[in-house]
C-alpha positions in Angstrom: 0.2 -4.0 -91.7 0.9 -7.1 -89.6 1.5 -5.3 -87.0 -1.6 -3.4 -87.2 -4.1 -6.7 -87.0 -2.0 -8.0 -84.5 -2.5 -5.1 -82.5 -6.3 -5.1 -83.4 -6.8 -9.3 -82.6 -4.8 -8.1 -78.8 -7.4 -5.6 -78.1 -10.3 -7.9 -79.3 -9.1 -10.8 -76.9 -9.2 -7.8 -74.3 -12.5 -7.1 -74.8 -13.5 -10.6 -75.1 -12.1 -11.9 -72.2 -12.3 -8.7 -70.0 -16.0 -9.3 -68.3 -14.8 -13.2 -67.3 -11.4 -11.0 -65.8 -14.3 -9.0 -64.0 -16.4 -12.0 -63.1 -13.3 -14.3 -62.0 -12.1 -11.0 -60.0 -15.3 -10.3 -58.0 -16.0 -14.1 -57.2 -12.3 -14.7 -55.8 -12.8 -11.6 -53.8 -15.8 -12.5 -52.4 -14.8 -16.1 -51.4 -11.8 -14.7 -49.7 -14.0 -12.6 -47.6 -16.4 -15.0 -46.9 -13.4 -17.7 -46.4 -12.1 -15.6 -44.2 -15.0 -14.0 -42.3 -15.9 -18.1 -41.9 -12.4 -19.1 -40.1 -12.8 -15.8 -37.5 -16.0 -17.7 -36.7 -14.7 -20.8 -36.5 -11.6 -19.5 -34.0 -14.6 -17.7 -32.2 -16.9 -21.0 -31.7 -13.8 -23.4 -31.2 -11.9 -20.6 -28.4 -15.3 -20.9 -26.3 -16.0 -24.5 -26.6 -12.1 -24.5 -25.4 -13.1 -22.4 -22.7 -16.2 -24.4 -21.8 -13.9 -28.1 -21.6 -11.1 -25.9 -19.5 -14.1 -25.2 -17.0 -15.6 -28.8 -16.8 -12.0 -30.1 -16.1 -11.8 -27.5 -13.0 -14.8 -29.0 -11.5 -14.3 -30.2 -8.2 -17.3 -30.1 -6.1 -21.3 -29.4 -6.0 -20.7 -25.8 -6.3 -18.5 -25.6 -8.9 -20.4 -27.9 -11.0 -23.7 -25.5 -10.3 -21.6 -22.4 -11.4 -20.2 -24.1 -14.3 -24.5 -24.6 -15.2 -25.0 -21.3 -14.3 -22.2 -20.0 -17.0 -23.1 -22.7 -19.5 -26.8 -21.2 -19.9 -25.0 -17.6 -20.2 -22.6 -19.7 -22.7 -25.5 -20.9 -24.4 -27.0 -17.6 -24.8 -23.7 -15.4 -26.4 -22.9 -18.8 -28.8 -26.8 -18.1 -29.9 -26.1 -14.4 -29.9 -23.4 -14.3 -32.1 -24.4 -17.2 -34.3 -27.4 -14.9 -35.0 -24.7 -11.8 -36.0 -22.6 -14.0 -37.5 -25.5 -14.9 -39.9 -26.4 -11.5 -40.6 -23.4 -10.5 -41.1 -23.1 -13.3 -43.8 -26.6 -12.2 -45.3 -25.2 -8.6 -45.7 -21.9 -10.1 -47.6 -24.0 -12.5 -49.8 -26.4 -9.3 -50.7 -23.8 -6.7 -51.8 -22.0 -9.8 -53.4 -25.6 -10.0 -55.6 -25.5 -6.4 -55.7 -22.2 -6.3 -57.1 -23.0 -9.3 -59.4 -26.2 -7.3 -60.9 -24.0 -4.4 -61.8 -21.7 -6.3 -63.5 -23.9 -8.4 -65.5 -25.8 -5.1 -66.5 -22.4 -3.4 -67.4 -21.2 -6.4 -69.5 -24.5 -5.9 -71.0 -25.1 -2.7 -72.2 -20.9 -2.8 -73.6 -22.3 -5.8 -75.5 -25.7 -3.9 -77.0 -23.5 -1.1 -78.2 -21.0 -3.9 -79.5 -23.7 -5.6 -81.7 -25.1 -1.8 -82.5 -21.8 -0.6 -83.9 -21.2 -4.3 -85.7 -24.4 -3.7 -87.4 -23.9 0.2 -88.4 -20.6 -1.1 -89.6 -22.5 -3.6 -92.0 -24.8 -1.7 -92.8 -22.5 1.1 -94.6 -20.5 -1.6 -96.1 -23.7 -2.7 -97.3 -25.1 0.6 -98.7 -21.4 1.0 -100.0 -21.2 -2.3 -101.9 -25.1 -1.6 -103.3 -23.9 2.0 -104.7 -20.8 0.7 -106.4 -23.3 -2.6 -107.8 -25.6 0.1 -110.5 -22.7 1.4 -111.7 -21.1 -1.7 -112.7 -24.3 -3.5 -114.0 -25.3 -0.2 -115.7 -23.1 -1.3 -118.3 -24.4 -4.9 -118.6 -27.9 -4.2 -119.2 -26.8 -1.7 -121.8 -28.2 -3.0 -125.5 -25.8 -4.9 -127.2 -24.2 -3.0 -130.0 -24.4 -5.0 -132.8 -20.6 -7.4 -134.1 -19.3 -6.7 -137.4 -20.3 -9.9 -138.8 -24.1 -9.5 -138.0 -24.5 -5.6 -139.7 -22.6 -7.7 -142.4 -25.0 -10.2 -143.3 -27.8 -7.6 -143.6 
């Protein structure tokens, strides 16, 4: 018997806490991507400002300072390039991230409607079963009283 509601109270905390396990799951998951999606940048941005410093040390003379301008525009023009990917690419994660969200919520949702539906079929037979077994009972109390010995006595 113990065992029984023991068994029932461990499938009940399941169920309980089983959409926050889903919730937690999908937020870690998406902060690992985007944590990691983030450092790739960052290696990315920090490599060619690297690059960029290596190349103003190497400077020598007029020409080299005019080719280092020259490659500092085209510089200029792939860090805005693939800062504009990079954003896009973040956009995309954030939107299946809501996607994925949405789904959830609407799953943890509809489990919880039919939840609350069978809790309140459930109640609802105990009820109807508790109001049949209630006339029979009180059929007997509204019954006339028959009458004691002493009263058909004094008559």
């Amino acid at each position: 018997m113990q065992d029984k509601m023991l068994d029932e109270f461990n499938q009940q905390t399941r169920r309980f806490f089983e959409p926050m396990r889903k919730l937690n799951s999908l937020m870690l998951g998406n902060m690992e991507k985007m944590t990691e999606y983030q450092l790739e940048a960052m290696k990315r941005y920090s490599q060619m400002g690297t690059e960029r410093m290596r190349s103003a040390s190497e400077i020598r003379d007029v020409q080299d300072l005019q080719a280092f301008g020259a490659k500092q525009a085209e510089m200029m023009n792939e860090l805005s390039h693939q800062m504009m990917e990079d954003a896009q690419a973040l956009g995309e994660m954030s939107q299946q991230f809501r996607t994925e969200l949405e789904q959830l919520f609407g799953e943890v949702s509809q489990e919880l409607t039919e939840r609350t539906q069978q809790t309140q079929q459930t109640q609802q037979t105990q009820q109807q079963a508790e109001a049949s077994a209630k006339p029979a009972a009180s059929s007997k109390s509204n019954a006339p009283a028959k009458a004691s010995s002493q009263a058909s006595r004094k008559s």
